[in-house]
N, CA, C and O atoms as a printed pandas DataFrame, in Angstrom:
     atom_number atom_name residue_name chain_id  residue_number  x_coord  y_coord  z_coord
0              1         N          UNK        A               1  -34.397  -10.673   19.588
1              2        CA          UNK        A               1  -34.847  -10.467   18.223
2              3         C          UNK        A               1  -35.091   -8.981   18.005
3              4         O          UNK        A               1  -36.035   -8.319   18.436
4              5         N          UNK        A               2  -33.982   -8.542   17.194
5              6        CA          UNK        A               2  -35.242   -7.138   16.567
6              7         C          UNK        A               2  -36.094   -6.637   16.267
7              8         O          UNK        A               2  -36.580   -7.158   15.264
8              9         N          UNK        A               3  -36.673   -5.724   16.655
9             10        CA          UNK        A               3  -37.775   -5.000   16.121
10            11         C          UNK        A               3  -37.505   -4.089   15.062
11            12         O          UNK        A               3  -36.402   -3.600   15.309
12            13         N          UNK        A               4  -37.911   -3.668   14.123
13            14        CA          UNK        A               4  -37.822   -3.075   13.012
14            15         C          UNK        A               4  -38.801   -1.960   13.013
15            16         O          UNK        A               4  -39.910   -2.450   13.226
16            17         N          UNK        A               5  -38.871   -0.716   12.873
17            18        CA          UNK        A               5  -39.983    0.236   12.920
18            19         C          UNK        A               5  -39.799    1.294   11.632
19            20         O          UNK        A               5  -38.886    1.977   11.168
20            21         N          UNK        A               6  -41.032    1.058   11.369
21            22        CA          UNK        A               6  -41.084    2.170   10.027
22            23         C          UNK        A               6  -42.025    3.457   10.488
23            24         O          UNK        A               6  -43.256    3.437   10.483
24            25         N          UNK        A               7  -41.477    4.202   10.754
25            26        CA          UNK        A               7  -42.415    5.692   10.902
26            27         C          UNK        A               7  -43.014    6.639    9.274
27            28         O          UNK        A               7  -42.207    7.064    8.448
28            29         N          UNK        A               8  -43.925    6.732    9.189
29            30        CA          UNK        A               8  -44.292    7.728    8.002
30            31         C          UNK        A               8  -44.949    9.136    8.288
31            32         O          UNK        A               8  -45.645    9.261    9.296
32            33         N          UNK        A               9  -44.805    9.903    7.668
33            34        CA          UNK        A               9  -44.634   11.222    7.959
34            35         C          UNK        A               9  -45.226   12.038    6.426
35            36         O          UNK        A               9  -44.790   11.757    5.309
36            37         N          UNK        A              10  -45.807   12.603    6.578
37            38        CA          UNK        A              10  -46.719   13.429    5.214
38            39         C          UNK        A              10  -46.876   14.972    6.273
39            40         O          UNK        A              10  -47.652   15.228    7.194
40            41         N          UNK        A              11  -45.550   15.930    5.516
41            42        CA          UNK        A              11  -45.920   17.314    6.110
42            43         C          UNK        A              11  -47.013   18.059    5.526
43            44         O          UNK        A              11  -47.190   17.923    4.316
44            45         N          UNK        A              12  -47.819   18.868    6.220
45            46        CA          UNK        A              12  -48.580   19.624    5.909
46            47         C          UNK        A              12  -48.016   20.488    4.990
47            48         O          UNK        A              12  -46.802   20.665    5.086
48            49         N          UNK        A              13  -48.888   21.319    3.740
49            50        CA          UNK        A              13  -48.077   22.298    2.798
50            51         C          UNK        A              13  -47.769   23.144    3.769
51            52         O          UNK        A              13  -48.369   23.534    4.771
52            53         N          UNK        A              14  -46.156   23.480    3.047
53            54        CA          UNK        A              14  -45.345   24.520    3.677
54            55         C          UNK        A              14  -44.737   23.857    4.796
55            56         O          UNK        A              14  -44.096   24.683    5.444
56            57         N          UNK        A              15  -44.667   22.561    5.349
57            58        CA          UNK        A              15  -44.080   22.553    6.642
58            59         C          UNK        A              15  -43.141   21.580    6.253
59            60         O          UNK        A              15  -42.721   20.914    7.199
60            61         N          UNK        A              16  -42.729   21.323    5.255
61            62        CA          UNK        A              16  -41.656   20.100    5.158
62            63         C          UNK        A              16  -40.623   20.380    5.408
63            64         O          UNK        A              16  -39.884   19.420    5.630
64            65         N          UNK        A              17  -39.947   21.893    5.522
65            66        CA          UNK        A              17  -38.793   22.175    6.194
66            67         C          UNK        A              17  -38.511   21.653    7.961
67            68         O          UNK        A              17  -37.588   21.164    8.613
68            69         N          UNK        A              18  -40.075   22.157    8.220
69            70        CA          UNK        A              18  -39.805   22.315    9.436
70            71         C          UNK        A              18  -40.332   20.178   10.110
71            72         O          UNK        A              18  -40.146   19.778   11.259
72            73         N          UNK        A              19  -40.814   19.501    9.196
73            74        CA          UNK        A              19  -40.851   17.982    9.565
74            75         C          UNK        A              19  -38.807   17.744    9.592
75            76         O          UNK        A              19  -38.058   17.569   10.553
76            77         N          UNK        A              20  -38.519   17.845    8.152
77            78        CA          UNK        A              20  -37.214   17.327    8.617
78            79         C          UNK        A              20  -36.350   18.321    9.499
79            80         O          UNK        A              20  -35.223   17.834    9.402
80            81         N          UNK        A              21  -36.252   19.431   10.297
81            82        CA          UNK        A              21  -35.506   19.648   11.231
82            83         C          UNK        A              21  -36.087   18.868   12.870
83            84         O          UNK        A              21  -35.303   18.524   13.755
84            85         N          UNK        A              22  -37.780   18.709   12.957
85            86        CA          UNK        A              22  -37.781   17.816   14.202
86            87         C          UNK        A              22  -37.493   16.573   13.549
87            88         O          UNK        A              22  -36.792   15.962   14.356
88            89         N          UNK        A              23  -37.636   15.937   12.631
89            90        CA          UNK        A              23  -37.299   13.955   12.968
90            91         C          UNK        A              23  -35.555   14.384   12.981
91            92         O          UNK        A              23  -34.973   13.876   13.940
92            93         N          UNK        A              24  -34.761   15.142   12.160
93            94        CA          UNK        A              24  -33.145   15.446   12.199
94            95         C          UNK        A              24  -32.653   15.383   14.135
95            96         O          UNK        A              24  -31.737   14.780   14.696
96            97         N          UNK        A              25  -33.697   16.257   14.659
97            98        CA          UNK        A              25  -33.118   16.354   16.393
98            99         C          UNK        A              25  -33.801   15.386   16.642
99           100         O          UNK        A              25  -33.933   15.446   17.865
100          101         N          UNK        A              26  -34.454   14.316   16.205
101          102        CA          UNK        A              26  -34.275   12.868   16.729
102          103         C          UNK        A              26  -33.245   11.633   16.796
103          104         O          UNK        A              26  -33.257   10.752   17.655
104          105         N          UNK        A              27  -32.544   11.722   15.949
105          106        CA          UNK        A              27  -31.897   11.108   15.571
106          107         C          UNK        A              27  -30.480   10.622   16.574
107          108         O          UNK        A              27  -30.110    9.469   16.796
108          109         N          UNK        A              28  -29.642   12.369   17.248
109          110        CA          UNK        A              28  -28.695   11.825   18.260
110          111         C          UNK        A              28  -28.981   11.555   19.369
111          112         O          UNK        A              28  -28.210   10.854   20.024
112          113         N          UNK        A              29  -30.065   11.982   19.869
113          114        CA          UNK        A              29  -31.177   11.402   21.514
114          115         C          UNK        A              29  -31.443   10.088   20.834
115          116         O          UNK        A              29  -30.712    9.194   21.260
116          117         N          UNK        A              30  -32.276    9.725   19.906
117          118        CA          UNK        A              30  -32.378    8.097   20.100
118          119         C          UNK        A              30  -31.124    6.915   19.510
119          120         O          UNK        A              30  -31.241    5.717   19.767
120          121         N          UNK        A              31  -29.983    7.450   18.726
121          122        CA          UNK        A              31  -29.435    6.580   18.597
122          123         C          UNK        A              31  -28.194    6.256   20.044
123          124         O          UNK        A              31  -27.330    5.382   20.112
124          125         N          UNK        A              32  -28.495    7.154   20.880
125          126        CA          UNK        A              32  -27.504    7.230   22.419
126          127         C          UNK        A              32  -28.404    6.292   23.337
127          128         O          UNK        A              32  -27.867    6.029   24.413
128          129         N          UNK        A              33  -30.092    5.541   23.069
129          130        CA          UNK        A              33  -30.319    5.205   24.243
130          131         C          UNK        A              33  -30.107    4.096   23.587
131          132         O          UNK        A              33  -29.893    3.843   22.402
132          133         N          UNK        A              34  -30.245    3.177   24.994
133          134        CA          UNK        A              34  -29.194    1.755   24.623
134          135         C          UNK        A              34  -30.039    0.684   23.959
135          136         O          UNK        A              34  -29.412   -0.256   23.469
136          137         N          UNK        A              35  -31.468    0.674   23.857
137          138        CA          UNK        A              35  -31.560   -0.133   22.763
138          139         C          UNK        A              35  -32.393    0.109   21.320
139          140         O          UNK        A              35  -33.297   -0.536   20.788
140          141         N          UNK        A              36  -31.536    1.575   20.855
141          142        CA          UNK        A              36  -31.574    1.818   19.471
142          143         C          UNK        A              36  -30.289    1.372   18.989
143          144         O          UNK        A              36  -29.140    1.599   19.369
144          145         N          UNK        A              37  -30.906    0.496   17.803
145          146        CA          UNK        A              37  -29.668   -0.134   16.870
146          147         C          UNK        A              37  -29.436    0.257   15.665
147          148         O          UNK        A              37  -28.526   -0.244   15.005
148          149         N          UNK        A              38  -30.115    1.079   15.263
149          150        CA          UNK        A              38  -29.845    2.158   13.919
150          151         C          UNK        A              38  -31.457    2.826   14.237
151          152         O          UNK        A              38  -32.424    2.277   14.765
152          153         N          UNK        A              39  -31.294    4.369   13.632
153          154        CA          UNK        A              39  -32.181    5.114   13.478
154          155         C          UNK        A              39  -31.761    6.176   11.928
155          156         O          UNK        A              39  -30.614    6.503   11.623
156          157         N          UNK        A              40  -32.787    6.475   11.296
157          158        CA          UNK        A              40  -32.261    6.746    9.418
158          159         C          UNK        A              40  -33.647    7.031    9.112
159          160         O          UNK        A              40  -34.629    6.356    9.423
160          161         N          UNK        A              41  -33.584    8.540    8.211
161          162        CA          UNK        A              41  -34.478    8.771    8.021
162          163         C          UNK        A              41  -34.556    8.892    6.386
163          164         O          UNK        A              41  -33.439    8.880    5.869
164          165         N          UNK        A              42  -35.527    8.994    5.576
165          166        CA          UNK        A              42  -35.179    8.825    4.178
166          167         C          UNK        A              42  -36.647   10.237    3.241
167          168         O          UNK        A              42  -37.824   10.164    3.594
168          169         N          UNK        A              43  -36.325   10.997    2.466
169          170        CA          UNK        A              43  -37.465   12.194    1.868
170          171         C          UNK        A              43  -37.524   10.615    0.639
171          172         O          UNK        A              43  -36.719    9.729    0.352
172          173         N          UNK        A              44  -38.857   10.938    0.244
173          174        CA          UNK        A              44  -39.248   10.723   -1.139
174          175         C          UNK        A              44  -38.684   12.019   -2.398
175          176         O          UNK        A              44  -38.789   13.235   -2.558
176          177         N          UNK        A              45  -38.275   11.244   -2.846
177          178        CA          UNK        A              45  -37.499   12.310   -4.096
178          179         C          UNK        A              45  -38.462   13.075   -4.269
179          180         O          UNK        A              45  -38.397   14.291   -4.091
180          181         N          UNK        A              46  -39.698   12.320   -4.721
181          182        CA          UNK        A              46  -40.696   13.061   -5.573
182          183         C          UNK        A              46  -42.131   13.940   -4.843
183          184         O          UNK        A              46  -43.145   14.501   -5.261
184          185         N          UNK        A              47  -41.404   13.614   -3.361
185          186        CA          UNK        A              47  -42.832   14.499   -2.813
186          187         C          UNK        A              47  -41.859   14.860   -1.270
187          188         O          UNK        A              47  -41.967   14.257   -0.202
188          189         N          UNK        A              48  -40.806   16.172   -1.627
189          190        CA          UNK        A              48  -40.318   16.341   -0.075
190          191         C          UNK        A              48  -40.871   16.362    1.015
191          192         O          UNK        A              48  -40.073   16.341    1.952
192          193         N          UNK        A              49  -42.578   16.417    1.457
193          194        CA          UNK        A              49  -43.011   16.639    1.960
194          195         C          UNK        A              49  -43.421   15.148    2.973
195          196         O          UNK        A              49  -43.642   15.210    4.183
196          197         N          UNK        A              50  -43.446   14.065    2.279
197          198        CA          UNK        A              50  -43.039   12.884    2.552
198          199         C          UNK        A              50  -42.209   12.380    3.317
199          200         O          UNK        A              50  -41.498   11.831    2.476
200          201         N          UNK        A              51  -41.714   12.125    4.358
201          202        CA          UNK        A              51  -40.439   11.425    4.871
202          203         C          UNK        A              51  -41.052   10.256    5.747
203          204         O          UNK        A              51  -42.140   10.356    6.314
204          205         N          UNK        A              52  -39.971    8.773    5.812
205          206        CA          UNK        A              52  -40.267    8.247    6.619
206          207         C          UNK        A              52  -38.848    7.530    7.380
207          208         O          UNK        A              52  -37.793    7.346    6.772
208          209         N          UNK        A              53  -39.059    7.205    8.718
209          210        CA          UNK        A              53  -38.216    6.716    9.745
210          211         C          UNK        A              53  -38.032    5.543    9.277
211          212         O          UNK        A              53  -38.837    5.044    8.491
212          213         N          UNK        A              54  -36.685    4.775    9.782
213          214        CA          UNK        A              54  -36.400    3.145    9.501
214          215         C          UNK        A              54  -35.890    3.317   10.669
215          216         O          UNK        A              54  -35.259    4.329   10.974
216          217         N          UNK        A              55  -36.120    2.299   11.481
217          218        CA          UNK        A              55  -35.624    2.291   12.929
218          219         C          UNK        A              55  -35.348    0.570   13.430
219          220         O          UNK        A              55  -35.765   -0.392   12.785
220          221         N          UNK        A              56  -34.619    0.488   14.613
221          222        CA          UNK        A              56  -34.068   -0.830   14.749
222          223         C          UNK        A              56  -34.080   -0.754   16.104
223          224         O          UNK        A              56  -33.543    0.161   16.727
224          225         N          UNK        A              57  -34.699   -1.721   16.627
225          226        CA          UNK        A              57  -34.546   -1.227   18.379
226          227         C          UNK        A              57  -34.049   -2.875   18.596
227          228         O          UNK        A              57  -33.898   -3.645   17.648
228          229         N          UNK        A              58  -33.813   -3.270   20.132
229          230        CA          UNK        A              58  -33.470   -4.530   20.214
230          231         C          UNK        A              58  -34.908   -5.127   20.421
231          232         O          UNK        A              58  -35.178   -6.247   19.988
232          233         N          UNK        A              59  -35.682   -4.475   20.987
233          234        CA          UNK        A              59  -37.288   -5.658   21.102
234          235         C          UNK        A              59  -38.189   -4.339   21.760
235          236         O          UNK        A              59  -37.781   -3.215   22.053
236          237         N          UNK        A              60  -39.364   -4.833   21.859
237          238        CA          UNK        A              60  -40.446   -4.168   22.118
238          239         C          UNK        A              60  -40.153   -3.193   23.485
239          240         O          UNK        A              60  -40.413   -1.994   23.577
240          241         N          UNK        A              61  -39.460   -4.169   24.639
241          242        CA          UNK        A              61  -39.284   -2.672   25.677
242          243         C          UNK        A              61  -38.536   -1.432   25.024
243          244         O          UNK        A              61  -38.780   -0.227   24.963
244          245         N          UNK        A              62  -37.578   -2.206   24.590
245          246        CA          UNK        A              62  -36.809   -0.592   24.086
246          247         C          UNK        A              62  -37.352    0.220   23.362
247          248         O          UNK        A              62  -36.930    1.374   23.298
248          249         N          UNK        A              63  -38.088   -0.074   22.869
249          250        CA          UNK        A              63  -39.179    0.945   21.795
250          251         C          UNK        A              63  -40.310    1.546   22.646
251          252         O          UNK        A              63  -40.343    2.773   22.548
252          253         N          UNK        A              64  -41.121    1.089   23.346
253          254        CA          UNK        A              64  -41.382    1.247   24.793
254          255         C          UNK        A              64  -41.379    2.404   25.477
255          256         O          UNK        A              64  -42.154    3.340   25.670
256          257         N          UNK        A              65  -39.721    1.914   25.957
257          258        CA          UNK        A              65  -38.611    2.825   26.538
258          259         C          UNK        A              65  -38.933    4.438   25.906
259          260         O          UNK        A              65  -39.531    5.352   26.472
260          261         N          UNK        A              66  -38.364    4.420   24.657
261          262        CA          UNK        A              66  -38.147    5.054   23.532
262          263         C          UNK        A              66  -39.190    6.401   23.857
263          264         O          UNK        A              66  -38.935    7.590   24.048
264          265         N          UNK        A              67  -40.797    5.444   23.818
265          266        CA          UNK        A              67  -41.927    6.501   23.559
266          267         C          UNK        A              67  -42.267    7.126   24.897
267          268         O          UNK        A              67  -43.383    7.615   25.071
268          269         N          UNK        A              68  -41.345    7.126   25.846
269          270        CA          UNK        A              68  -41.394    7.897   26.863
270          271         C          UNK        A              68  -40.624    8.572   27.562
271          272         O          UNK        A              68  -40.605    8.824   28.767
272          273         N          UNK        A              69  -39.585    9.022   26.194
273          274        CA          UNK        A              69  -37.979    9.438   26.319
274          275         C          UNK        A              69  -39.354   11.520   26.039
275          276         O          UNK        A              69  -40.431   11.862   25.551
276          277         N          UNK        A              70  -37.822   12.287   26.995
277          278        CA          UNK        A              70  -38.552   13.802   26.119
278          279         C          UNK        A              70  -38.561   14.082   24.798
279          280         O          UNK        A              70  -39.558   14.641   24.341
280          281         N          UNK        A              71  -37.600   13.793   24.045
281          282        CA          UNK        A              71  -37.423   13.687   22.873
282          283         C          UNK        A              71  -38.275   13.250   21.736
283          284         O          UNK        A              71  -38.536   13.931   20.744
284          285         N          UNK        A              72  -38.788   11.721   22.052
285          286        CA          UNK        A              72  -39.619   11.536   21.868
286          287         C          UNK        A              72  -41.618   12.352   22.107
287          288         O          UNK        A              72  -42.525   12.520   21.291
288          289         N          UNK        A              73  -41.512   12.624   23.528
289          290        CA          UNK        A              73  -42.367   13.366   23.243
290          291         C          UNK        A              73  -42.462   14.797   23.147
291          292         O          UNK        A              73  -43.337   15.295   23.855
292          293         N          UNK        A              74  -41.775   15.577   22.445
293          294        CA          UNK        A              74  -41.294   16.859   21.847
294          295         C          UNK        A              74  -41.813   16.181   20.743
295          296         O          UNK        A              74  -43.035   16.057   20.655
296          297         N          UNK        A              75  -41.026   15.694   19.833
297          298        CA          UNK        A              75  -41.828   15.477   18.255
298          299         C          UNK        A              75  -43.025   15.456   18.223
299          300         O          UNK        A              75  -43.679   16.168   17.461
300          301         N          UNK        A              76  -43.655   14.421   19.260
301          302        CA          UNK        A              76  -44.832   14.199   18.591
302          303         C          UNK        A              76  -45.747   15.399   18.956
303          304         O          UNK        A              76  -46.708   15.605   18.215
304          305         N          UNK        A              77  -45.523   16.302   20.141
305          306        CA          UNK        A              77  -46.176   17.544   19.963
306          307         C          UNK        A              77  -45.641   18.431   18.775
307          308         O          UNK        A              77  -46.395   19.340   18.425
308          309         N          UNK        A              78  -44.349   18.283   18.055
309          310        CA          UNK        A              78  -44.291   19.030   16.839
310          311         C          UNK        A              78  -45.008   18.455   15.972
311          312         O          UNK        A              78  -45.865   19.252   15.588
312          313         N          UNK        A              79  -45.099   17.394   15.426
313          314        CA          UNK        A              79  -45.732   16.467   14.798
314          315         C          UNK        A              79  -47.053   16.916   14.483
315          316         O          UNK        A              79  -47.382   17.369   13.387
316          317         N          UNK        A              80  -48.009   16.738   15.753
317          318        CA          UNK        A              80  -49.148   16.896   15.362
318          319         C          UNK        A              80  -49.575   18.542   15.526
319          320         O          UNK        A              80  -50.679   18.929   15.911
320          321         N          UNK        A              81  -48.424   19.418   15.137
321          322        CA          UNK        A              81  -49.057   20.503   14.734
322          323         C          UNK        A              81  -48.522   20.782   12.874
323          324         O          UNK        A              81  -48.955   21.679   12.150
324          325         N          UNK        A              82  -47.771   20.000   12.593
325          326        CA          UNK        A              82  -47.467   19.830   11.093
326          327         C          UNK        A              82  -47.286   18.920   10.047
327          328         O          UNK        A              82  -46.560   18.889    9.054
328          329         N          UNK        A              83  -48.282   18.064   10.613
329          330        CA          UNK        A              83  -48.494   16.489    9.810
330          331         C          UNK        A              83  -49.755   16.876    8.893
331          332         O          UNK        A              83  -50.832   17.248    9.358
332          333         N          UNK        A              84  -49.484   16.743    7.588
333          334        CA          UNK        A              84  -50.868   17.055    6.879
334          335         C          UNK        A              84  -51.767   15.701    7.581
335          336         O          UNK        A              84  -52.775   16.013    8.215
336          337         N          UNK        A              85  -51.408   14.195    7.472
337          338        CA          UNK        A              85  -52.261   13.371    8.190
338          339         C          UNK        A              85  -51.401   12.741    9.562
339          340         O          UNK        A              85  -50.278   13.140    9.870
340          341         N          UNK        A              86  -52.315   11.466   10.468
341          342        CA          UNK        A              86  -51.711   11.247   11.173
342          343         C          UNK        A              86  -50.099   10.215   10.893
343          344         O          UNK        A              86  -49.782    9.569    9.894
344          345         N          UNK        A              87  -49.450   10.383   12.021
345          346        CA          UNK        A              87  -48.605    9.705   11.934
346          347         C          UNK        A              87  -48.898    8.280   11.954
347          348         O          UNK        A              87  -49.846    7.828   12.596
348          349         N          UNK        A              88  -47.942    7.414   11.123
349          350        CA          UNK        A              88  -47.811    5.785   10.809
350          351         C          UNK        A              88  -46.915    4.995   11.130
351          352         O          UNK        A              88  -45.712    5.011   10.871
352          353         N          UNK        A              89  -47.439    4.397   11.621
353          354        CA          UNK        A              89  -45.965    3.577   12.580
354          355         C          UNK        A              89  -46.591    2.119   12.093
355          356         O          UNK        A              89  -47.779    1.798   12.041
356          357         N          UNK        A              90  -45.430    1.349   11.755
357          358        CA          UNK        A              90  -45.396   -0.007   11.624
358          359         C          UNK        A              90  -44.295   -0.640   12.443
359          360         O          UNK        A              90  -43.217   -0.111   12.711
360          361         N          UNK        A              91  -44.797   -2.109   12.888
361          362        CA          UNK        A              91  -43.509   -2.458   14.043
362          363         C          UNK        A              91  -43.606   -3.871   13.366
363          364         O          UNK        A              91  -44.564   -4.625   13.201
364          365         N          UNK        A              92  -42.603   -3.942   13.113
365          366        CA          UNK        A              92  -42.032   -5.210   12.122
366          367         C          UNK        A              92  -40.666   -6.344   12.652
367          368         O          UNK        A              92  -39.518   -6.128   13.041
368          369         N          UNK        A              93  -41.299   -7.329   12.478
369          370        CA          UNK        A              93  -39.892   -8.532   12.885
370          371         C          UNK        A              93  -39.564   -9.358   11.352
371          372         O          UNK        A              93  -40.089   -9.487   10.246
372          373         N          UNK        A              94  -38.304   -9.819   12.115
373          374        CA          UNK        A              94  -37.795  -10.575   10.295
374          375         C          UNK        A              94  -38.964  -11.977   10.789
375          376         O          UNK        A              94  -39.477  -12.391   11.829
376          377         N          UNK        A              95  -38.959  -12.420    8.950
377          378        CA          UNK        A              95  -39.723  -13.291    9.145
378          379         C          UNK        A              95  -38.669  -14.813    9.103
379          380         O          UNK        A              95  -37.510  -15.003    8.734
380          381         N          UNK        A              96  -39.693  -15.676    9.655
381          382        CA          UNK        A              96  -38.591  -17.243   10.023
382          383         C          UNK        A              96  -38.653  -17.507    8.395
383          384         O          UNK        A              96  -39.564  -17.181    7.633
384          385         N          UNK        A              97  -37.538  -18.125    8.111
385          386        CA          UNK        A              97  -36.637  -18.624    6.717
386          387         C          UNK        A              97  -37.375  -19.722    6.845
387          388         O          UNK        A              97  -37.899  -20.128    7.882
388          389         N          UNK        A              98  -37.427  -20.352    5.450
389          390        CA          UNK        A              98  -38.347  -21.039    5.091
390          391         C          UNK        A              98  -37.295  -22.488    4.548
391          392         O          UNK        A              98  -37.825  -23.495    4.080
């Protein structure tokens, strides 16, 4: 079953350039390890400073996996020097059909 992950991201003023060039060098490191199944990142039109992750892993190890890749932890030391707040992570499964 998939896991579904939503990351949110609120740059500090002045740093929204520099949020989307680290989540951008996330993107070909995690979509190469083997259980990322899409990784996509999306700005809010109306507040660039805004961005959040949509992510697809195959299940909880791989995500896991993921948060102990370097890559992974490179961002989040960029992260928490240019996040106006903390980072938001939601980990989401489809729900059973009714």
């Amino acid at each position: 079953m998939s896991l579904w992950v939503i990351a949110e991201c609120v740059a500090a003023p002045g740093q929204h350039d520099r949020l989307r060039t680290a989540l951008e060098a996330m993107f070909e490191p995690s979509l190469d390890e083997p259980g990322c199944l899409a990784y996509q990142a999306y700005i809010d039109p109306n507040d660039p400073a805004r961005m959040v992750i949509v992510e697809e892993w195959t299940g909880p190890q791989a995500l896991a996996e993921h948060f102990t890749t370097p890559h992974f932890r490179h961002v989040e030391q960029v992260l928490g020097q240019i996040l106006a707040q903390p980072l938001i992570i939601r980990k989401l499964v489809a729900a059973p059909t009714i």
